[in-house]
Biopython code that builds the backbone (N, CA, C, O; Angstrom):
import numpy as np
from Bio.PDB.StructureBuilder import StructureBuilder

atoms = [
    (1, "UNK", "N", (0.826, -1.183, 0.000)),
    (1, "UNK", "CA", (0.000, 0.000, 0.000)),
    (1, "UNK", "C", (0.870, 1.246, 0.000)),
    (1, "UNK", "O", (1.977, 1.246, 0.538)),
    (2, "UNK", "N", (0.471, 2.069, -0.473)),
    (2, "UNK", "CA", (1.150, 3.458, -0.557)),
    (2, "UNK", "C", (0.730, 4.357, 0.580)),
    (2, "UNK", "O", (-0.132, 4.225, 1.449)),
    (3, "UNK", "N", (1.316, 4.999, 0.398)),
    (3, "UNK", "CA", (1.230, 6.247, 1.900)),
    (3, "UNK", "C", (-0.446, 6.824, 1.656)),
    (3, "UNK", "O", (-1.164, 6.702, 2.649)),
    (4, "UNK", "N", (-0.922, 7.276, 0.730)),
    (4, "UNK", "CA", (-2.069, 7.938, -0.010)),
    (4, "UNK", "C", (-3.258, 6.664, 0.540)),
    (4, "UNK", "O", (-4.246, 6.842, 1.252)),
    (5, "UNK", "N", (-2.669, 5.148, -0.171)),
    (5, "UNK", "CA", (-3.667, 4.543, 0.249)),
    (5, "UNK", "C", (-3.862, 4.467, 1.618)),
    (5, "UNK", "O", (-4.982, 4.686, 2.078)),
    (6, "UNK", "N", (-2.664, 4.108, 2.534)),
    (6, "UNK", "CA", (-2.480, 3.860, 4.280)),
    (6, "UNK", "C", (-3.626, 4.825, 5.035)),
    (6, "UNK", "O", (-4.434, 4.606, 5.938)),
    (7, "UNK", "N", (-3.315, 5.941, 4.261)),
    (7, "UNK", "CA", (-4.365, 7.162, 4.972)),
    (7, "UNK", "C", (-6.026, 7.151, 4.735)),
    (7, "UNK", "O", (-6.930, 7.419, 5.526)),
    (8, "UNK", "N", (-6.061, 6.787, 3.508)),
    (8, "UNK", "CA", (-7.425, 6.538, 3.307)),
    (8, "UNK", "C", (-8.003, 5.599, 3.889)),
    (8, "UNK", "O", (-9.083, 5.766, 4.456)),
    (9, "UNK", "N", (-7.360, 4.415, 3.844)),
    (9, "UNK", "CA", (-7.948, 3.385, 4.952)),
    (9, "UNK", "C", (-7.727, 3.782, 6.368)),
    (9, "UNK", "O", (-8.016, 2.719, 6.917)),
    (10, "UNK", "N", (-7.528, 4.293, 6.967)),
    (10, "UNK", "CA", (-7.140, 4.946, 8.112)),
    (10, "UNK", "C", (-8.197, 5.623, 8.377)),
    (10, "UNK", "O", (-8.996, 5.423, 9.292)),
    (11, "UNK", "N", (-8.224, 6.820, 7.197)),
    (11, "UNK", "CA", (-9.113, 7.965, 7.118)),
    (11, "UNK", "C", (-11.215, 6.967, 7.606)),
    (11, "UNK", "O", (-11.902, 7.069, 8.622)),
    (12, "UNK", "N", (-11.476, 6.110, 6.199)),
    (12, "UNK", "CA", (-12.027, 5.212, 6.154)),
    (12, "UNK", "C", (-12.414, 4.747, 7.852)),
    (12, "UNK", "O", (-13.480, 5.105, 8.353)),
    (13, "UNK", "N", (-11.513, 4.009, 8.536)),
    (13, "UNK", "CA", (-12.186, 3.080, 9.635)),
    (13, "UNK", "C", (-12.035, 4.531, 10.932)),
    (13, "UNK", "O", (-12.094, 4.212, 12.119)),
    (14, "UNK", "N", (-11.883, 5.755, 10.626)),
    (14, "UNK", "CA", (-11.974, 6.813, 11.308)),
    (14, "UNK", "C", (-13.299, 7.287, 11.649)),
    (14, "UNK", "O", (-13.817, 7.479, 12.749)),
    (15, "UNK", "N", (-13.803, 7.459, 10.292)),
    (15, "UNK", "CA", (-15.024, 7.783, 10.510)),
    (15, "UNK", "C", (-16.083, 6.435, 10.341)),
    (15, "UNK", "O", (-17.293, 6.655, 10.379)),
    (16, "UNK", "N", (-15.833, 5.746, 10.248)),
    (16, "UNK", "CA", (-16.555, 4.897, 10.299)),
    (16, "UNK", "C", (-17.257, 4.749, 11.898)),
    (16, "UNK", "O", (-18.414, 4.729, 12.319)),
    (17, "UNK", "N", (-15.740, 4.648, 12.595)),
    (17, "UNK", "CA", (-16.038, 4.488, 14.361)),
    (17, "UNK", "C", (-16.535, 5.942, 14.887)),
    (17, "UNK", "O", (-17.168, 6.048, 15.937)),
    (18, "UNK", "N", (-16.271, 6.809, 14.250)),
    (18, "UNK", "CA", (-16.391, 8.221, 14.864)),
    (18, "UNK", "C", (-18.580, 8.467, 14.567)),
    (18, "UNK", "O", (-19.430, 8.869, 15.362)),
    (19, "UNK", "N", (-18.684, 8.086, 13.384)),
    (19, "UNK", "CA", (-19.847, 7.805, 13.287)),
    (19, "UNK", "C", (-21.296, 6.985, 14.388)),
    (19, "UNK", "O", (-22.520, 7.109, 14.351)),
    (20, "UNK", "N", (-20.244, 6.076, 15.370)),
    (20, "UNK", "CA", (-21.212, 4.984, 15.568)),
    (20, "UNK", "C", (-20.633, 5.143, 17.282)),
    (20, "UNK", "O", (-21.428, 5.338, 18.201)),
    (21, "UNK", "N", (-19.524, 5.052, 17.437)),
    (21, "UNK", "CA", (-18.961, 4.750, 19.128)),
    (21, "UNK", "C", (-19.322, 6.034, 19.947)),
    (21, "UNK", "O", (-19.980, 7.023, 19.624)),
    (22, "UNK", "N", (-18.759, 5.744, 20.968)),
    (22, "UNK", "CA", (-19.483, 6.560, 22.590)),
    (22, "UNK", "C", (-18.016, 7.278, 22.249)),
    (22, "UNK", "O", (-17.212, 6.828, 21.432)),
    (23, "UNK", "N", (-17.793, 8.741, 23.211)),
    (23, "UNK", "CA", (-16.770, 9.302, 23.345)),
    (23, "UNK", "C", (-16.439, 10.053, 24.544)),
    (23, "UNK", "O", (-17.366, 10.435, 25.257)),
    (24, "UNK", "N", (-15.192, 10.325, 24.870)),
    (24, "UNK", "CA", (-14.647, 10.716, 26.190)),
    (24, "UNK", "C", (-14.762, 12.120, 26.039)),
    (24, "UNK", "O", (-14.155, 12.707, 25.144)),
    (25, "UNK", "N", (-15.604, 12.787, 26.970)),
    (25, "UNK", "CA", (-15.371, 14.305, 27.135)),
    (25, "UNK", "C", (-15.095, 14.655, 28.219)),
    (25, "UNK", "O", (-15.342, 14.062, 29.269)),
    (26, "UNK", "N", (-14.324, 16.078, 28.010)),
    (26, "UNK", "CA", (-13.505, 16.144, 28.996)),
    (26, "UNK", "C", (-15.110, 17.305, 30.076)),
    (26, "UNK", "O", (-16.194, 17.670, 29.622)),
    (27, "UNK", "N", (-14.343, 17.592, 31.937)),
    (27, "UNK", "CA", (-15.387, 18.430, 31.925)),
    (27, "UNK", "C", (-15.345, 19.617, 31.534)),
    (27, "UNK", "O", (-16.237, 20.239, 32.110)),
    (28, "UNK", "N", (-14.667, 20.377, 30.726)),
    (28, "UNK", "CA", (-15.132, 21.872, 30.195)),
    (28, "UNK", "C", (-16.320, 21.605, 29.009)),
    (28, "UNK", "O", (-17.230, 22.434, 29.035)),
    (29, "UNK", "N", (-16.410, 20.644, 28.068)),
    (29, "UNK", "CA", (-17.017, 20.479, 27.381)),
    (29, "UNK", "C", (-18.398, 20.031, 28.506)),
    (29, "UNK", "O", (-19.393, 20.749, 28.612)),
    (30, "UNK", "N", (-18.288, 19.243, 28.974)),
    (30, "UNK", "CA", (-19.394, 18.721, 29.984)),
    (30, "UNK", "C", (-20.444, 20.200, 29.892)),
    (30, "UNK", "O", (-21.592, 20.278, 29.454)),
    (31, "UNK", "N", (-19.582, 21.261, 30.466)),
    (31, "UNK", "CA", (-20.248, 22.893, 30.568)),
    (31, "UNK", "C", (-21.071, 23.539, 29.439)),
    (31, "UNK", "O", (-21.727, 24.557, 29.657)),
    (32, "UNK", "N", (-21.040, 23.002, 28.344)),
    (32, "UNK", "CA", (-21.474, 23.383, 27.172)),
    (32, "UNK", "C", (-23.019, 22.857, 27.145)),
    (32, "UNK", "O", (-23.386, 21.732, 27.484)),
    (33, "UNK", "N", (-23.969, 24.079, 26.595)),
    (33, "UNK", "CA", (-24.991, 23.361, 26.028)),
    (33, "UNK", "C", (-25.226, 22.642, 25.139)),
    (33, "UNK", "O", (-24.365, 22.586, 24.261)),
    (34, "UNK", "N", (-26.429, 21.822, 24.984)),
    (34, "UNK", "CA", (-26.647, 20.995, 23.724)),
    (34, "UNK", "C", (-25.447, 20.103, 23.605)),
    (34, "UNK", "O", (-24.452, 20.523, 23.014)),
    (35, "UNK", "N", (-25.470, 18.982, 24.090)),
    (35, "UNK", "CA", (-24.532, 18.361, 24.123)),
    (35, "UNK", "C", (-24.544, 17.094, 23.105)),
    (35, "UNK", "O", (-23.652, 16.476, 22.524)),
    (36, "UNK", "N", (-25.935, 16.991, 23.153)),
    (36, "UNK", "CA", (-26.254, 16.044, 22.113)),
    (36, "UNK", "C", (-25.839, 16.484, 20.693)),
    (36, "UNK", "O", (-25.159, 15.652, 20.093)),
    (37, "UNK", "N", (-26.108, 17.603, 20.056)),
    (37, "UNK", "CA", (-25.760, 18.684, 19.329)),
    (37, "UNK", "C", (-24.212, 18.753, 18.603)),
    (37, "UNK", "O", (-23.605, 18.784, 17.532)),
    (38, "UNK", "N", (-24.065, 18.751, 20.395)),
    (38, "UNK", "CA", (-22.187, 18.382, 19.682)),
    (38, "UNK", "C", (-21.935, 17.328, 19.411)),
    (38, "UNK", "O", (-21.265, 17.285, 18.379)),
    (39, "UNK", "N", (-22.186, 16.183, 19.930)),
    (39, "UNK", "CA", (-21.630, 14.634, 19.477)),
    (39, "UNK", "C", (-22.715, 14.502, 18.086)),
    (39, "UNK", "O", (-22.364, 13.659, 17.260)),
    (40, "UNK", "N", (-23.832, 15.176, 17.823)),
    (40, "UNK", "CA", (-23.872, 14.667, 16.262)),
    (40, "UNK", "C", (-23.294, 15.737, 15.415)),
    (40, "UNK", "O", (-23.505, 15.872, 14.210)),
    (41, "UNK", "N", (-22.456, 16.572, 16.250)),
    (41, "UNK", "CA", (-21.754, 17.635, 14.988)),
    (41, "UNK", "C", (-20.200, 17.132, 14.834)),
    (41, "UNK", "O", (-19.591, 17.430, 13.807)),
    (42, "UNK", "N", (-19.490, 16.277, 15.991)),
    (42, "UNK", "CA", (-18.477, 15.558, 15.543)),
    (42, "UNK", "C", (-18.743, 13.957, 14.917)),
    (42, "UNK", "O", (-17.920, 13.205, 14.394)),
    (43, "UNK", "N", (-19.989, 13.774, 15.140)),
    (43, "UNK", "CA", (-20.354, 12.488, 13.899)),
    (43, "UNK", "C", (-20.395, 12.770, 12.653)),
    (43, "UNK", "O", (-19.940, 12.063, 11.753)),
    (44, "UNK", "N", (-21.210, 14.335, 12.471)),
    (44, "UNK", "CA", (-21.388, 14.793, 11.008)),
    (44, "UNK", "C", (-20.068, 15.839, 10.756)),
    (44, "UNK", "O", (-20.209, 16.965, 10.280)),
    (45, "UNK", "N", (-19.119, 15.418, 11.051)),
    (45, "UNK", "CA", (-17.741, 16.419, 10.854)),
    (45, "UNK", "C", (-17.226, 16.414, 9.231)),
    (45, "UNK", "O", (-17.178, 15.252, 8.829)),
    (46, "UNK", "N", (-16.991, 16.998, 8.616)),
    (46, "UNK", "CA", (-16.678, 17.010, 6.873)),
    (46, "UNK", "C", (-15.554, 17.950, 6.850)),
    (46, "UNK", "O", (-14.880, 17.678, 5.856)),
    (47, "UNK", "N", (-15.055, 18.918, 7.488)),
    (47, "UNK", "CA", (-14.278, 19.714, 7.363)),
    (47, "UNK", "C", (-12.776, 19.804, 7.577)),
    (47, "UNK", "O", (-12.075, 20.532, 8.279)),
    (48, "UNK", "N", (-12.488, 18.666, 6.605)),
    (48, "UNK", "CA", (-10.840, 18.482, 7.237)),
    (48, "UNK", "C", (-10.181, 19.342, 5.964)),
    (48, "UNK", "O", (-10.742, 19.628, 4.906)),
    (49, "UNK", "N", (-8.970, 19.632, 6.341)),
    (49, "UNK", "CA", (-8.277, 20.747, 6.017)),
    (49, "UNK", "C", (-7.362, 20.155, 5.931)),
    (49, "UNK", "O", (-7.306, 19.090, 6.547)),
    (50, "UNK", "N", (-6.072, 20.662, 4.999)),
    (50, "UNK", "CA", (-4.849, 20.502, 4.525)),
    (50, "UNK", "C", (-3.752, 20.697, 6.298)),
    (50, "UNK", "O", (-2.787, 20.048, 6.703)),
    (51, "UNK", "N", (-4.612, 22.029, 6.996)),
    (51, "UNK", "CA", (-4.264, 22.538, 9.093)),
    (51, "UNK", "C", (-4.668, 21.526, 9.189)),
    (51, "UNK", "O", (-3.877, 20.609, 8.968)),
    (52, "UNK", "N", (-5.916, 21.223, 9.519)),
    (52, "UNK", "CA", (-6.582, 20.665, 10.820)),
    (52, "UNK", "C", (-6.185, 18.397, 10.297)),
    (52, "UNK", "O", (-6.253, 17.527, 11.165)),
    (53, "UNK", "N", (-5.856, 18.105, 8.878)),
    (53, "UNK", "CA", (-5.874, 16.735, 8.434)),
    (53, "UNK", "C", (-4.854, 16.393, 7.706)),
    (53, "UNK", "O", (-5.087, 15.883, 6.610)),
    (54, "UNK", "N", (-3.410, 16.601, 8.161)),
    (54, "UNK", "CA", (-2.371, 17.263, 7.137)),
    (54, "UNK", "C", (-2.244, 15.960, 6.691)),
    (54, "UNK", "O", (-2.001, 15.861, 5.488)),
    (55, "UNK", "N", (-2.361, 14.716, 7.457)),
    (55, "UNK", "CA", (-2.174, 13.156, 6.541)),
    (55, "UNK", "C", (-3.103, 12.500, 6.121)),
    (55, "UNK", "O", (-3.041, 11.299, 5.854)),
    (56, "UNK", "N", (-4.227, 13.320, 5.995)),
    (56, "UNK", "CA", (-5.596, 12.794, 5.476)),
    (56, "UNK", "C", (-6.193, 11.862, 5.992)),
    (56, "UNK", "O", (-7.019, 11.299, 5.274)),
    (57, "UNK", "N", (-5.997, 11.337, 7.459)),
    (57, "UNK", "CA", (-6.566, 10.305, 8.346)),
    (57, "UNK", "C", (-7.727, 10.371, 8.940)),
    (57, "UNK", "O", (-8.259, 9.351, 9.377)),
    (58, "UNK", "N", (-8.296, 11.595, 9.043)),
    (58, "UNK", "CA", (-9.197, 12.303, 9.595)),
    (58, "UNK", "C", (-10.029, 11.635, 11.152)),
    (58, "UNK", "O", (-11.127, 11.247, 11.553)),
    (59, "UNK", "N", (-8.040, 11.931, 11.791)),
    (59, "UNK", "CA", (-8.143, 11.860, 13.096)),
    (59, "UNK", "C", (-8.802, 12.834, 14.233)),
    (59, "UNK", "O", (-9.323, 12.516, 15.302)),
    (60, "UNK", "N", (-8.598, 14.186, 13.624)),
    (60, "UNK", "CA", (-8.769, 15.166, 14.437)),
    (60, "UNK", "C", (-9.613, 16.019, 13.544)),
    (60, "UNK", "O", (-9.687, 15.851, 12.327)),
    (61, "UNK", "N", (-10.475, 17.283, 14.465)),
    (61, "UNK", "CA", (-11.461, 18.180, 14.050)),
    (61, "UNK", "C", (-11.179, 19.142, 14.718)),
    (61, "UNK", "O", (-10.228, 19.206, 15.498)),
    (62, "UNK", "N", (-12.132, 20.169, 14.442)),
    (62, "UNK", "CA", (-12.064, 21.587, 15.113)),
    (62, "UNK", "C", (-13.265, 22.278, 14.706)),
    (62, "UNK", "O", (-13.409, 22.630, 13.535)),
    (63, "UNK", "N", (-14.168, 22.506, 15.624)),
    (63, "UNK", "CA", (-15.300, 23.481, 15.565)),
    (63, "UNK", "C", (-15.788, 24.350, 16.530)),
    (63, "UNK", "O", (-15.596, 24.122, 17.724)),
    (64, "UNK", "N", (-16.609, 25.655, 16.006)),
    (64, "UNK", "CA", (-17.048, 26.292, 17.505)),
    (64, "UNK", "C", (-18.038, 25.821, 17.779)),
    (64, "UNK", "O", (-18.625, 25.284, 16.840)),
    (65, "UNK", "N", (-18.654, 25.782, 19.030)),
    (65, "UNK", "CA", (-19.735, 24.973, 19.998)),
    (65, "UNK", "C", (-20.052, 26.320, 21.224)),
    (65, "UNK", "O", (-19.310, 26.740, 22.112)),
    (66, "UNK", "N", (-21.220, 26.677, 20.896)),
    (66, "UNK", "CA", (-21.519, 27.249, 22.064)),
    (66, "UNK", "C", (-20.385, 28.374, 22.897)),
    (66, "UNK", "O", (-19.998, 28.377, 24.066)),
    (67, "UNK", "N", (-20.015, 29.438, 21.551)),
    (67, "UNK", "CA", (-19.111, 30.066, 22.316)),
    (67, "UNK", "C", (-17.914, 29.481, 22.235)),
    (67, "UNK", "O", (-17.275, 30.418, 21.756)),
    (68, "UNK", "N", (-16.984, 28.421, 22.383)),
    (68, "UNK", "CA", (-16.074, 27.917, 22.741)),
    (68, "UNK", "C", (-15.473, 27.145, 21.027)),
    (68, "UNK", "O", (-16.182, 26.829, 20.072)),
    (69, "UNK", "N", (-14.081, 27.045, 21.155)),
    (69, "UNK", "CA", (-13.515, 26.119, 19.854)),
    (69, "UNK", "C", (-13.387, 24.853, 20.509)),
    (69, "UNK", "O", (-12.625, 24.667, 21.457)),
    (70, "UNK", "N", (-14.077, 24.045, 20.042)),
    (70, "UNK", "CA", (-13.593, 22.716, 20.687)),
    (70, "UNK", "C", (-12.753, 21.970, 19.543)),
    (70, "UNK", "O", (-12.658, 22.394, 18.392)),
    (71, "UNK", "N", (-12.299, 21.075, 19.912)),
    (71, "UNK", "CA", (-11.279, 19.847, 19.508)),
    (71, "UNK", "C", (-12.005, 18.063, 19.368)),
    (71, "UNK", "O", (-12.591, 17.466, 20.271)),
    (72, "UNK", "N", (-11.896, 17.867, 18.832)),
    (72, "UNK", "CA", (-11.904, 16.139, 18.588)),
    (72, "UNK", "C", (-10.644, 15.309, 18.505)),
    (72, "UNK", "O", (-9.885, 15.553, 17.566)),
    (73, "UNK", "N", (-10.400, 14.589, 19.155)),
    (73, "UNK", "CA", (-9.125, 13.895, 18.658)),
    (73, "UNK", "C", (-9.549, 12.355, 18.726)),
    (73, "UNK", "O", (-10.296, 11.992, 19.635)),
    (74, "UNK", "N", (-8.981, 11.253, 17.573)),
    (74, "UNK", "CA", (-8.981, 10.143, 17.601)),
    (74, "UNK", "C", (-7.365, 9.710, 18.406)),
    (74, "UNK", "O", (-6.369, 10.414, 18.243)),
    (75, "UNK", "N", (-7.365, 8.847, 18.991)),
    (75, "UNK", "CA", (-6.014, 7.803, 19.518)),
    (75, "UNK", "C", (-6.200, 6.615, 19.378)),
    (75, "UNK", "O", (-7.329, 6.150, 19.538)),
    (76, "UNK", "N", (-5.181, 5.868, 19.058)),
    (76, "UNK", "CA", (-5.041, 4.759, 18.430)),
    (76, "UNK", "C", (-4.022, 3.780, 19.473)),
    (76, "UNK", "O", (-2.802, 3.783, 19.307)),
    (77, "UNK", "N", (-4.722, 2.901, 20.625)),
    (77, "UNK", "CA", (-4.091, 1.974, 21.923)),
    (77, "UNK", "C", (-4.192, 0.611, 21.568)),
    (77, "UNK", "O", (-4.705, 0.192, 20.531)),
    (78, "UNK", "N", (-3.758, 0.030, 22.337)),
    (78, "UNK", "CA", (-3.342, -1.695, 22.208)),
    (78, "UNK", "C", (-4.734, -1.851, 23.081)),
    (78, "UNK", "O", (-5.461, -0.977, 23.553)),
    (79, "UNK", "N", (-4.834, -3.256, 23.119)),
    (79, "UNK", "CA", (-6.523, -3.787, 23.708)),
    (79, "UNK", "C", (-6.222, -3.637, 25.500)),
    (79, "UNK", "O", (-6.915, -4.033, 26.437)),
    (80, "UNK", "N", (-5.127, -3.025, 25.493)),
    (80, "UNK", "CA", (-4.952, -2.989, 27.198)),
    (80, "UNK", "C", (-4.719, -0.890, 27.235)),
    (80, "UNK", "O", (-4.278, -0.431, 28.289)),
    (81, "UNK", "N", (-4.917, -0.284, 26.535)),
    (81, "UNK", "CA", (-4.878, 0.786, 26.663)),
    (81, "UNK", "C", (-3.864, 1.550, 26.953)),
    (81, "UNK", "O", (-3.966, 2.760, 27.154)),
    (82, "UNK", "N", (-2.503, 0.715, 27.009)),
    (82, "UNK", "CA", (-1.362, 1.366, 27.182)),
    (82, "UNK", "C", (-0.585, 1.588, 26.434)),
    (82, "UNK", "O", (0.516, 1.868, 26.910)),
    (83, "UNK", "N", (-0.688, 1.589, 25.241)),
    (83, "UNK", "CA", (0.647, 1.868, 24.354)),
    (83, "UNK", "C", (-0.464, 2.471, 22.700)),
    (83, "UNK", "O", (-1.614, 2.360, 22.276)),
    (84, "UNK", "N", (0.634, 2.996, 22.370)),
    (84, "UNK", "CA", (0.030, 3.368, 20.209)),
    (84, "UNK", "C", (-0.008, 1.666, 20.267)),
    (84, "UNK", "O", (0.466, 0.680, 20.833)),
    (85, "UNK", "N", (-1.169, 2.230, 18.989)),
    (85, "UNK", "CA", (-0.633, 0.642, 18.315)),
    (85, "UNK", "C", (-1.346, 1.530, 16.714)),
    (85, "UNK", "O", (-1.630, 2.707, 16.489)),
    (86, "UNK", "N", (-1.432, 0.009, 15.707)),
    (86, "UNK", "CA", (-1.043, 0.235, 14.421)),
    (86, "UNK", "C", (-2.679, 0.861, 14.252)),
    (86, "UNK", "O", (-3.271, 0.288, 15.166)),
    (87, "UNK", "N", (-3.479, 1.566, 13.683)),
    (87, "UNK", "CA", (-4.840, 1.911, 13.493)),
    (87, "UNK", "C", (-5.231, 1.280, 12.522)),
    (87, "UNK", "O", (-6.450, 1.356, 12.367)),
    (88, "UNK", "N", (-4.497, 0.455, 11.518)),
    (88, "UNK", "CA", (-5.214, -0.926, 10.367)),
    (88, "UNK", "C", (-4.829, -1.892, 11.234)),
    (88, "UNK", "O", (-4.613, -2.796, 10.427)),
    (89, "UNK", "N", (-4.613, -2.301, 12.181)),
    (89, "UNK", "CA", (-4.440, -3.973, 12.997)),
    (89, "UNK", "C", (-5.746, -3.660, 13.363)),
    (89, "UNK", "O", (-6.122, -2.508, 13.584)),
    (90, "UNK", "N", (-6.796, -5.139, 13.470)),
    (90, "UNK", "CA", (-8.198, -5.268, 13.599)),
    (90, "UNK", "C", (-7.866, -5.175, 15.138)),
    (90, "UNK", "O", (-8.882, -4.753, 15.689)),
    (91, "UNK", "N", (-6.881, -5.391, 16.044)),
    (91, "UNK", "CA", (-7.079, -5.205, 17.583)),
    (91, "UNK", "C", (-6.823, -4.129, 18.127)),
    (91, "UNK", "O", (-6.674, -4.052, 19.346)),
    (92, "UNK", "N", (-6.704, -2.878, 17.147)),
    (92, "UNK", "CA", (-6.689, -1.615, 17.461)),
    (92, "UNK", "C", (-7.851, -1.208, 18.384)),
    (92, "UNK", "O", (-8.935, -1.765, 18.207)),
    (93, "UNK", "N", (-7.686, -0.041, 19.611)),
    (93, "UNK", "CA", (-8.747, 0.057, 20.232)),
    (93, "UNK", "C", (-8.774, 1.779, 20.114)),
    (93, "UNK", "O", (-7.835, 2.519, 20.407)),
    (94, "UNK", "N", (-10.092, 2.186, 19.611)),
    (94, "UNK", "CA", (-9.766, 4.121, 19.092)),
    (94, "UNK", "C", (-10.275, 4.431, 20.143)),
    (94, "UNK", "O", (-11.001, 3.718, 20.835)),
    (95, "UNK", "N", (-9.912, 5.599, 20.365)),
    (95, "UNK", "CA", (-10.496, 6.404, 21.729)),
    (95, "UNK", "C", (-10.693, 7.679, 21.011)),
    (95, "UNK", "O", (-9.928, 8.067, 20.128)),
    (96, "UNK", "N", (-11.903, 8.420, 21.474)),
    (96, "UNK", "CA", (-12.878, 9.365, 20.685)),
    (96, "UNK", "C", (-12.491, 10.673, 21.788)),
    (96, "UNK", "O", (-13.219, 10.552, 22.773)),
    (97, "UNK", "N", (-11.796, 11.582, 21.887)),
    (97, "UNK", "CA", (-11.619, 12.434, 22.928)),
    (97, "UNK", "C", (-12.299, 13.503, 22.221)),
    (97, "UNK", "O", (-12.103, 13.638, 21.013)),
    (98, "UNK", "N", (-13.395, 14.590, 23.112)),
    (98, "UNK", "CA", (-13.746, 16.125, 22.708)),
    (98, "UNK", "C", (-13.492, 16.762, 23.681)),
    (98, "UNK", "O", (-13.837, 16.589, 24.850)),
    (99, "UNK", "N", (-12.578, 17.893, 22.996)),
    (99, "UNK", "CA", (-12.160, 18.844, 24.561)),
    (99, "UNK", "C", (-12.433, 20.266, 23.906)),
    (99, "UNK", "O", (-12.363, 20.687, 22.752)),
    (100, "UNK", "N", (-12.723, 20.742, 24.945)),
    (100, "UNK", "CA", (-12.003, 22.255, 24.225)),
    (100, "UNK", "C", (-10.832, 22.733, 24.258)),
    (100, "UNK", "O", (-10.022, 22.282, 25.069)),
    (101, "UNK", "N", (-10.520, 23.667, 23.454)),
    (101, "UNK", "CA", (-9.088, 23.957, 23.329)),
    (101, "UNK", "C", (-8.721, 24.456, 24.191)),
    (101, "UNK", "O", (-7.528, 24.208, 24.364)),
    (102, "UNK", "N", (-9.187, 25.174, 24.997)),
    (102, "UNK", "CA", (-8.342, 25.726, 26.253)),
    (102, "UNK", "C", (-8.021, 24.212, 27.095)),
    (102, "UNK", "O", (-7.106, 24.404, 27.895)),
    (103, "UNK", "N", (-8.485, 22.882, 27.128)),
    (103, "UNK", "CA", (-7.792, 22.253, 27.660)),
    (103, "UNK", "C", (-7.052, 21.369, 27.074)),
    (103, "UNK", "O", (-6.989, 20.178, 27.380)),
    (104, "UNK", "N", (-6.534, 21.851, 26.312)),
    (104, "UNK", "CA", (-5.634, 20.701, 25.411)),
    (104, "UNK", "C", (-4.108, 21.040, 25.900)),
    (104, "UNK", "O", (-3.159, 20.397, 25.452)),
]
sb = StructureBuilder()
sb.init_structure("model")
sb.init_model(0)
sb.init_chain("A")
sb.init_seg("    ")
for serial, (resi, resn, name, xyz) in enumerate(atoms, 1):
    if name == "N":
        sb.init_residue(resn, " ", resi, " ")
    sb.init_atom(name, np.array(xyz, "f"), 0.0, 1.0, " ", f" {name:<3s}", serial, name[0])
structure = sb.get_structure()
């Protein structure tokens, strides 16, 4: 596979999970209204950028919410949660983080 393809499949099982799984928010976001609002505005996320998606994986986001810029980030752990691991190995485990930027 080529680098172009690596990312697309990447990109691919990104949103696939970002679409469907539960996600970790931090509490500043907790503070925000409409919360529901926000988790279907980082499900319906389209706006990746050359900034915000420079390897086309479309790990990470950025939108305003209620006043505030928040953040999305995907991470990519082993089935015990301690280490990277590969994001095409099927025992990859993603973790869905939304924060806002002041706590990043």
């Amino acid at each position: 596979m080529t680098i172009n393809e690596v990312s697309a499949e990447i990109a691919k099982l990104n949103d696939q999970f970002r679409k469907v799984e539960t996600f970790s928010i931090t509490q500043g976001v907790f503070s925000l209204r409409d919360m529901l609002g926000l988790v279907q505005a980082v499900r319906d996320y389209t706006d990746f950028t050359e900034d915000n998606d420079p390897y086309g994986e479309h790990d990470f986001g950025s939108l305003d919410w209620d006043g505030e810029k928040v953040f999305w980030k995907i991470d990519y752990y082993d089935s015990a949660l301690q280490k990277w691991h590969d994001p095409l190995d099927p025992a990859c485990e993603r973790v869905l983080t939304v924060l806002l930027a002041s706590e990043y």
